[in-house]
C-alpha positions in Angstrom: 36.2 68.3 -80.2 35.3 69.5 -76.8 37.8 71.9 -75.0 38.5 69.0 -72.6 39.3 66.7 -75.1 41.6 68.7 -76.9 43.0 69.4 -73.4 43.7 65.6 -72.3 44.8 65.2 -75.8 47.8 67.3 -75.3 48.7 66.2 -72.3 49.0 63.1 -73.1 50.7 63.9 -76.5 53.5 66.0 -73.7 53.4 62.9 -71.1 54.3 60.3 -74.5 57.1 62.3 -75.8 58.3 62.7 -72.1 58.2 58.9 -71.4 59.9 58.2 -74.9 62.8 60.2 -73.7 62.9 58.1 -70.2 62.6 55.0 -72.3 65.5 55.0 -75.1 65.6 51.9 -76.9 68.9 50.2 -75.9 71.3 47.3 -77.6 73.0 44.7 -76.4 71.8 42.4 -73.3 69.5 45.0 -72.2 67.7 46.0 -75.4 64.9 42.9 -74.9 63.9 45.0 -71.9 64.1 48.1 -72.7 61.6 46.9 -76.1 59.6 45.5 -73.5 59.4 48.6 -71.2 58.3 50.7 -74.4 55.7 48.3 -75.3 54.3 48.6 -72.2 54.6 52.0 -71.6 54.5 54.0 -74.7 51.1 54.4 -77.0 49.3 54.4 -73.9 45.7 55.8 -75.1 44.2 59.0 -72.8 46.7 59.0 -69.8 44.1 59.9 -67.7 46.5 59.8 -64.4 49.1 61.7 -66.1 46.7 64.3 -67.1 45.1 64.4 -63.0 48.6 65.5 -62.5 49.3 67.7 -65.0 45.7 69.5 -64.5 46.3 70.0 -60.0 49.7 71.4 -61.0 48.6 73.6 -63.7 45.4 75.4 -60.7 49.4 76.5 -59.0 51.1 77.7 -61.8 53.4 75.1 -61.6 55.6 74.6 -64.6 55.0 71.7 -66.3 58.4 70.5 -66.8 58.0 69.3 -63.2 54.3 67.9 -63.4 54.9 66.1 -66.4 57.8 64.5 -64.8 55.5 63.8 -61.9 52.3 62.7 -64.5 54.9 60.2 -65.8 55.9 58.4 -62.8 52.5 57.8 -61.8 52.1 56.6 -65.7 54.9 54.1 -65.4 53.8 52.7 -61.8 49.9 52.2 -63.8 52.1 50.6 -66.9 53.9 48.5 -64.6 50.7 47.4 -62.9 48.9 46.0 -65.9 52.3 44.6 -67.0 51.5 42.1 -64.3 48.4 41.9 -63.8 47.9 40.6 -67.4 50.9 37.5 -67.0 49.3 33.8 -66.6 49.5 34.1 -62.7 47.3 36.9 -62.5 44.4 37.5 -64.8 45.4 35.4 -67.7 45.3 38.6 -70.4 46.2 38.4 -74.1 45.5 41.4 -75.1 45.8 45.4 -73.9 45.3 48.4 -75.5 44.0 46.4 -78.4 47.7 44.5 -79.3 49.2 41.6 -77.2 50.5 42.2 -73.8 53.8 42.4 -72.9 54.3 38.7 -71.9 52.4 37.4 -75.1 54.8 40.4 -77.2 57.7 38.7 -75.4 57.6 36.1 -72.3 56.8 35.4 -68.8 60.2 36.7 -67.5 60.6 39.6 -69.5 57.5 40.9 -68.4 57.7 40.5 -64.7 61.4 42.3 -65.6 59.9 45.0 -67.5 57.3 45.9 -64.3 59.7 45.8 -61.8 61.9 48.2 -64.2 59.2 50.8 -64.2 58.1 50.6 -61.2 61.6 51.5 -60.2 62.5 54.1 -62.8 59.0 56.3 -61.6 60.8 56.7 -58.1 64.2 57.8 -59.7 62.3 60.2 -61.5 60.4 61.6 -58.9 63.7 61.4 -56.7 65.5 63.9 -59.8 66.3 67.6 -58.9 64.8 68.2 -62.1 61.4 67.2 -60.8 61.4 70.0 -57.7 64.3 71.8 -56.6 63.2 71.4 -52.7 64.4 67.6 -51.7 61.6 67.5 -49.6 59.0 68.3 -51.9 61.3 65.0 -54.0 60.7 63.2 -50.8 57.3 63.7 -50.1 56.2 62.2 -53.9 58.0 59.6 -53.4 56.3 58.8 -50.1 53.2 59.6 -51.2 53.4 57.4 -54.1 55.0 54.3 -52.6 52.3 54.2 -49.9 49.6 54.3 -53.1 51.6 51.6 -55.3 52.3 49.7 -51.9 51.0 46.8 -50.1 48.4 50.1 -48.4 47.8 50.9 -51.8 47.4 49.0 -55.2 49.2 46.2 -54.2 46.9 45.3 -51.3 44.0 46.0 -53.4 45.7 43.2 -56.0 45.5 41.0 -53.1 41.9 41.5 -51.8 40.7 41.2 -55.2 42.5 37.8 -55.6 41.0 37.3 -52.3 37.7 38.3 -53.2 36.7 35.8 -56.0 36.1 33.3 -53.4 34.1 35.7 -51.2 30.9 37.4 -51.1 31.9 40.9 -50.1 29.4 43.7 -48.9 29.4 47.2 -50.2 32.2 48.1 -47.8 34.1 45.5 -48.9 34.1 46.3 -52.6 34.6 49.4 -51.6 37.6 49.1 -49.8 38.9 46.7 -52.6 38.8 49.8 -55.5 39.7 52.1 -53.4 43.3 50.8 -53.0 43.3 48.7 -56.2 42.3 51.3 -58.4 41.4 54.4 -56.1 45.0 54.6 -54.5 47.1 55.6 -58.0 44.3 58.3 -58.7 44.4 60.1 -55.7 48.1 59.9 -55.8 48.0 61.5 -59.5 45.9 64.2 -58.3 47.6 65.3 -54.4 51.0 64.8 -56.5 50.0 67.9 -58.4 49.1 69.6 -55.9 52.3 68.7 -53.7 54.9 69.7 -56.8 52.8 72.5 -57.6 53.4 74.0 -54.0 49.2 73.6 -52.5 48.8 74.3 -49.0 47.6 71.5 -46.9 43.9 72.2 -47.4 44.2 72.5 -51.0 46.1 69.0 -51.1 43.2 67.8 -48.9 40.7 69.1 -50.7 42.1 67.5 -53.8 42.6 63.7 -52.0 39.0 63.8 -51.6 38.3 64.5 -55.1 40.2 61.9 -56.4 39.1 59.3 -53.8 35.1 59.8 -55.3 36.8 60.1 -58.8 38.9 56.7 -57.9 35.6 55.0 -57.0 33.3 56.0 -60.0 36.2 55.1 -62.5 35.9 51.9 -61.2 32.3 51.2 -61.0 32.5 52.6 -64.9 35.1 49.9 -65.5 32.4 47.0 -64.3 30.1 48.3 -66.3 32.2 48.2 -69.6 33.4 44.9 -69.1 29.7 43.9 -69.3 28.7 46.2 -71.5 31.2 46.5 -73.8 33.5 44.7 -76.4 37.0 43.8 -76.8 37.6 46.1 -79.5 36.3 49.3 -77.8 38.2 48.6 -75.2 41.2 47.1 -76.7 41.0 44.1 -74.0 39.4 41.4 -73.0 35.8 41.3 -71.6 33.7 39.9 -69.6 36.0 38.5 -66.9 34.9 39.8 -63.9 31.1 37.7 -64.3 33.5 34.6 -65.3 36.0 34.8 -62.3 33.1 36.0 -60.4 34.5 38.8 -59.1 33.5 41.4 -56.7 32.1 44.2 -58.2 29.8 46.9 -57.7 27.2 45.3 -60.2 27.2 42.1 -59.0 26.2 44.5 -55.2 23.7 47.1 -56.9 22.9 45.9 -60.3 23.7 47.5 -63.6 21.2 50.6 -63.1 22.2 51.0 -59.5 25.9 50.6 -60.5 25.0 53.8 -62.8 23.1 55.8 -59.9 26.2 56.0 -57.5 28.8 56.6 -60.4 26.9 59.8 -61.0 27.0 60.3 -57.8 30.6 59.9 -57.0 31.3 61.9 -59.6 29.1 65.1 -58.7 30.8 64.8 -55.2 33.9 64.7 -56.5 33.6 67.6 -58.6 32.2 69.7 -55.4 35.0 69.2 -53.3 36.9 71.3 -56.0 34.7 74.5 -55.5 37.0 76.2 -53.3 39.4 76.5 -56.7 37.0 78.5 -58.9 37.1 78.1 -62.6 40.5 76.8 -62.1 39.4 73.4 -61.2 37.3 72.9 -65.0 40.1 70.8 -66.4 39.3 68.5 -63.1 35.6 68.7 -63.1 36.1 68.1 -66.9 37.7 64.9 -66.4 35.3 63.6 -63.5 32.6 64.0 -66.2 35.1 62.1 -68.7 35.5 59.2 -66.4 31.6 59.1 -66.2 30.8 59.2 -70.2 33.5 57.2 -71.4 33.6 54.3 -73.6 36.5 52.5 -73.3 
């Protein structure tokens, strides 16, 4: 196992126990959706956001009772996110992370319940003493990470991409599109370490840009699993972006074209972390990740 491996793998093995804490199982009225919650959230595979946070924090020494807190608000905004995306109304999915989703586990209602509960838990969190003492380092996360989860964010980027499957959309288009769909959450995982850890403007800056490159080449990876791969390596369903015709950077550039500008988002996105040093490797580490991985 590589050293970055073994990394990502205890972070997320922190950022699980973390979020099992945050999400007690309950009885009574409110137990169906605290289940549901947990099936959404919990067993949640690399917890690559969580881990961009835990990683910027860590170049600032900052401890990571408070980035893990912040790694698992970011985690439960992305949980709530393919909570819905997956009902009936949206993409019509059966199956995440390789076991039925949340409405197929339970129903329609309880899942658009169970979102809207995480989505509103990550802000309490964030809004905790325990996650900074300085309220305005509290307030500034939760700025930051409504305008990303937002309708400026991955809410808007929902919308475009609904939007889009009746469109041909140029380069800047599609770009646009990921960039807030997917992009928005990612740089917010990564400037959110480097805002609880205490980085100077610059250094947040210098990280935004990082993650914007990393947001994009994550996503043109995504297109190219869902045509290249199956729905056991990547625990859901495939294929649905050719049959909804959706925008995509394939469908612009091709499958070998897709795979040029991934490698090159992701060399870009690992030199804007120079001015760090050798502190940045767990960050280059998982720009190379998003590039090689499988599922």
């Amino acid at each position: 196992m590589s050293v970055f491996s073994q990394t990502i793998k205890e972070t997320a093995a922190l950022v699980e126990a973390a979020l099992d804490q945050f999400l007690p199982t309950q009885g009574g009225p409110l137990g169906r959706v605290a289940d549901a919650m947990r099936w959404g959230a919990l067993d949640g595979g690399k917890r690559l956001r969580p881990f961009l946070a835990v990683a910027a924090a860590d170049m600032f020494a900052c401890p990571r009772t408070r980035s893990v807190r912040v790694g698992c608000a970011v985690e439960m905004i992305h949980c709530y996110s393919l909570i819905h995306d997956d009902l009936p109304a949206m993409d019509d999915s059966d199956l995440r992370r390789g076991r039925p989703s949340v409405h197929k586990k339970y129903d329609d209602a309880t899942a658009i319940l169970a979102g809207d509960a995480l989505l509103t838990q990550a802000f309490e969190i964030l809004a905790e003493a325990e996650t900074h003492p300085d309220a305005n380092i509290r307030c500034a996360l939760a700025l930051e990470l409504a305008r990303a989860s937002g309708k400026a964010g991955m809410v808007g980027g929902q919308m475009i991409d609904i939007y889009a499957e009746q469109k041909n959309f140029d380069f800047a288009g599609v770009t646009q599109l990921q960039r807030l769909k997917t992009g928005a959450i990612i740089r917010f995982s990564a400037i959110g370490g480097g805002i609880v850890g205490g980085g100077s403007a610059d250094e947040v800056a210098a990280l935004s840009a990082y993650a914007e490159d990393l947001g994009l080449a994550f996503q043109i990876v995504d297109d190219i699993l869902d045509e290249t791969s199956d729905a056991q390596a990547l625990g859901k369903p495939v294929g649905q972006d050719s049959e909804m015709d959706k925008a995509t950077f394939i469908k612009l550039f091709g499958m070998d074209g897709a795979k040029t500008k991934a490698a090159e988002l992701v060399e870009s996105a690992k030199a804007h972390l120079d001015r760090f040093g050798d502190a940045s490797a767990p960050l280059k580490g998982a720009a190379d990740f998003v590039f090689e991985r499988k599922s």
